[in-house]
C-alpha positions in Angstrom: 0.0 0.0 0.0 1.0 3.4 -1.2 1.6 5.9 1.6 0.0 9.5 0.9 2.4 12.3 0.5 1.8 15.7 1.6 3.9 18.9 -0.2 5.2 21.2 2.5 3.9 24.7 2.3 6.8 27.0 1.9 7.7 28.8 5.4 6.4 31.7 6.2 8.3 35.1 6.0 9.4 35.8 9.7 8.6 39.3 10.3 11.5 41.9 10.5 10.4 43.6 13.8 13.3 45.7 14.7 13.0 47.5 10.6 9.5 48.6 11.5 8.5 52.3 11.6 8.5 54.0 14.2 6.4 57.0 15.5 7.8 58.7 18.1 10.1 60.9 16.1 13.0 60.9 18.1 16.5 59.5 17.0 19.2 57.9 19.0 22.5 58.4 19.1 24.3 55.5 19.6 22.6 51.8 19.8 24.5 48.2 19.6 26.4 45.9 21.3 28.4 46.4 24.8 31.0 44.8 26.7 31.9 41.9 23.9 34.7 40.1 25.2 36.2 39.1 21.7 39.8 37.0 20.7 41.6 39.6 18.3 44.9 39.6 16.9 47.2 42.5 16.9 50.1 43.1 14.6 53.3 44.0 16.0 56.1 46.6 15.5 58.4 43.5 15.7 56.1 41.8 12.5 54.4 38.9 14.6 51.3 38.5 15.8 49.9 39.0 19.1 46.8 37.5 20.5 44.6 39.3 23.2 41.6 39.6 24.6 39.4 42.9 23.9 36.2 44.4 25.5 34.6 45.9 22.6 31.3 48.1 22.2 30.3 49.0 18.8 27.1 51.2 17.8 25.5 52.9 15.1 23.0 55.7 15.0 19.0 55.1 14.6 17.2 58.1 12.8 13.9 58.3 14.3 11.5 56.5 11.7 13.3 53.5 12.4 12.4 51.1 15.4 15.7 49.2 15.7 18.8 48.3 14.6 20.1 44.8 13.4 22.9 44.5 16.3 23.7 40.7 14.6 25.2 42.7 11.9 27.6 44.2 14.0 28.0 41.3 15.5 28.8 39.1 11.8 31.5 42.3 10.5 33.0 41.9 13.6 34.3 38.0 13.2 34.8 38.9 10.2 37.9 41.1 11.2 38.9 40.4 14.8 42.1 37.8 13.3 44.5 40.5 12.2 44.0 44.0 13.8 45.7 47.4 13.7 44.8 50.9 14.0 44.4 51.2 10.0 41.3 48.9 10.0 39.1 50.5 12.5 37.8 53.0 9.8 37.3 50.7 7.1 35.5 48.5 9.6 33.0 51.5 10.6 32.2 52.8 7.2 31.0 48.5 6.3 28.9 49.1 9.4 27.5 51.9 8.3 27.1 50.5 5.1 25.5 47.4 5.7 23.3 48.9 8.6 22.3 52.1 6.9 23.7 54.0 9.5 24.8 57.6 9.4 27.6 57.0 12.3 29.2 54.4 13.3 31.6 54.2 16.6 33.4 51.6 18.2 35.4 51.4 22.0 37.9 48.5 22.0 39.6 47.8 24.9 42.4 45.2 25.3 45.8 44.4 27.5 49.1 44.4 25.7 52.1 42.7 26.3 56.1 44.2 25.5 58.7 41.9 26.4 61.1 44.0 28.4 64.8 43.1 29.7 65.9 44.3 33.0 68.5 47.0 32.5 71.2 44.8 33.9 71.0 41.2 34.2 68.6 42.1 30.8 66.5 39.4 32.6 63.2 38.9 30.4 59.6 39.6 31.8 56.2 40.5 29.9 55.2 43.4 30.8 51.1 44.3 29.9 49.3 47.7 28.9 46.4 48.7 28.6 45.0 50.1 25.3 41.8 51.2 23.7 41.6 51.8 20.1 38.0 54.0 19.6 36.5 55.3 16.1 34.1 57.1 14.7 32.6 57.4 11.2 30.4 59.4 9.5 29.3 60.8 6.0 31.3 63.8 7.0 34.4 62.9 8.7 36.6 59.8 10.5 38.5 60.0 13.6 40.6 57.5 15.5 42.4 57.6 19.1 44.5 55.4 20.2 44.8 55.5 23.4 47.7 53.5 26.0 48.3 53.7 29.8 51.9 53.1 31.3 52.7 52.3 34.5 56.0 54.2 35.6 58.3 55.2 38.5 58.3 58.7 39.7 60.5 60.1 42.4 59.5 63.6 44.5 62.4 66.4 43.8 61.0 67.7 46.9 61.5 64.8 49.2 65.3 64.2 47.7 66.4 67.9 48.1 65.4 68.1 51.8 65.8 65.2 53.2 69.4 63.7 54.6 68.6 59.8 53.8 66.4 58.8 50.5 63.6 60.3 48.9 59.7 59.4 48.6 59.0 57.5 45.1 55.9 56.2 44.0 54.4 54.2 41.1 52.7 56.4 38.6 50.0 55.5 35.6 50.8 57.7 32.8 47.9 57.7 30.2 48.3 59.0 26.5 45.8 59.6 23.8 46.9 60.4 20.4 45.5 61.3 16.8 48.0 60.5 14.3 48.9 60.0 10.4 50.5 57.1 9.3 51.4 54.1 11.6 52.2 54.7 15.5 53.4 51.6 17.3 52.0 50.7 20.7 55.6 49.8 21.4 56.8 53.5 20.2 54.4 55.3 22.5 54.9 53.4 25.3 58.8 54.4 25.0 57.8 57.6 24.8 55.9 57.7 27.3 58.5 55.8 30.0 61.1 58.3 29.1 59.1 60.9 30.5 59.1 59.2 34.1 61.5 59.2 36.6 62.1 55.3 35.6 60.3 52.6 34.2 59.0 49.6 35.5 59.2 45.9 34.8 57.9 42.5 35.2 61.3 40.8 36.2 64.2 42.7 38.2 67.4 41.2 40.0 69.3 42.2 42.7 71.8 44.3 40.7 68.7 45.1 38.5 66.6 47.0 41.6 69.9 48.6 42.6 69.8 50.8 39.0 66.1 51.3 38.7 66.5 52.9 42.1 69.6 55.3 41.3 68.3 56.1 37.9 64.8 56.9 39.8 66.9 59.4 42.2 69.2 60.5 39.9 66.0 61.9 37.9 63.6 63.2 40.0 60.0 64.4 39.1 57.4 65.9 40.0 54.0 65.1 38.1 54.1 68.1 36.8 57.5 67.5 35.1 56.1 64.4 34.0 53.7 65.8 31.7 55.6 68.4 30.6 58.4 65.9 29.4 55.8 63.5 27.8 54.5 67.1 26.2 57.7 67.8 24.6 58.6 64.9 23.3 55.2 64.2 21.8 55.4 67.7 19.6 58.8 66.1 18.6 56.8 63.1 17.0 55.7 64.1 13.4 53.2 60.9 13.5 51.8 62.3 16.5 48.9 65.1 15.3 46.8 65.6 18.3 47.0 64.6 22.0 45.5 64.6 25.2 48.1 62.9 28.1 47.9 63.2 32.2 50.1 61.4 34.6 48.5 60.6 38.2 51.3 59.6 40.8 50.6 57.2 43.7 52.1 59.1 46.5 53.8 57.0 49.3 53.2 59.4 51.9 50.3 61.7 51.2 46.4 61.1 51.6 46.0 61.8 48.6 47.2 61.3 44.4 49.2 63.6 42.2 47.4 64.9 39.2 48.5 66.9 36.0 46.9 66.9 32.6 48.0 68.4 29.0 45.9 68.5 25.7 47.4 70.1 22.9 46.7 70.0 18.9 49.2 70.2 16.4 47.3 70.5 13.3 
């Protein structure tokens, strides 16, 4: 006996909710996705690869006839890039967004740890040292901007303290933070150089005996106040052609105050 067959009806269109219209006339700046933790890989000024871990928010703007947006879009550009990232993508990435989402602006936060092998400055014992960077964009039919941004912890040592004092000198560990605009390529490994130089000392991930004996002269053989901080990091920023617009502050730790150092500098060179 022949068993019946029955011809399946073709599915049904699934509504598109989110592209309804909507009535309340009012448009939103920014809508998408938030606090994405995403594998990306960096390139690096050595020419490897380095692979990190990024927090990553990325919106568009609605205009106000539109309900929603399609945030799995963002979502499907975004694997579609994460494997090999520099600063010279994030545009490029923004304007597909805005392309394939109809969007006016695009922007995107990303905010990841990244790790410099450093020697020690004697034994040149190795140790990873990790920084933390955030590359943000935005794009729109009228402009694209990009900041790079990298913070760098450092040692800073009170000119006060040395001057007046018969034994030693109060140091401290400061976070030095730069934001820059820039043309061309700027390394994550030249503006964290940079931005050491400007300190009293670095800091590592591995030190010796003989090691800690130099940080700690070359720390009070250069003493500097916060202030002095960002007035170095100033300088040698308006030396660096790549560099076209910054905003940099240094806030220091202190050992023996209730309270932290604070000194800020923005400045553009265009």
């Amino acid at each position: 006996m022949k068993t019946a067959t029955t011809t399946p009806h073709p599915p049904s269109p699934i509504p598109d909710v989110q592209g309804a219209a909507d009535v309340r006339n009012v448009p939103i700046n920014k809508v998408g996705v938030k606090a994405i933790r995403y594998p990306i890989t960096l390139k690096q000024a050595c020419g490897g690869d380095q692979h990190t871990i990024a927090t990553i928010n990325l919106y568009v703007s609605l205009p106000k006839h539109k309900k929603g947006t399609h945030m799995s879009r963002l979502l499907e550009i975004l694997n579609k890039h994460h494997r090999t990232m520099t600063p010279s993508q994030i545009i490029p990435i923004l304007r597909e967004v805005r392309t394939k989402l109809d969007a006016a602006d695009a922007h995107i936060e990303m905010e990841f740890p990244y790790f410099i092998e450093k020697s020690a400055p004697v034994t040149g014992t190795k140790g990873l040292m990790d920084y933390l960077c955030t590359f943000e964009g935005t794009s729109n039919s009228n402009s694209d901007d990009f900041i790079m941004t990298v913070r760098a912890p450092a040692t800073s040592l009170c000119p006060c303290s040395r001057d007046i004092s018969d034994r030693g000198a109060h140091n401290q560990r400061c976070a030095i933070t730069a934001k820059v605009r820039m043309k061309g390529l700027l390394w994550i490994e030249d503006l964290v150089k940079i931005m050491e130089s400007a300190a009293s000392a670095p800091v590592y991930a591995v030190l010796k005996r003989p090691d800690e004996k130099y940080v700690t002269e070359q720390a009070f053989d250069n003493p500097k106040f916060v202030e002095d901080i960002i007035r170095d990091l100033a300088v040698a920023l308006n030396k660096e052609d790549r560099v076209l617009w910054y905003a940099i502050e240094s806030e220091n730790f202190e050992s023996i105050h209730n309270h932290n150092a604070y000194a800020m500098i923005e400045h553009d060179k265009r």
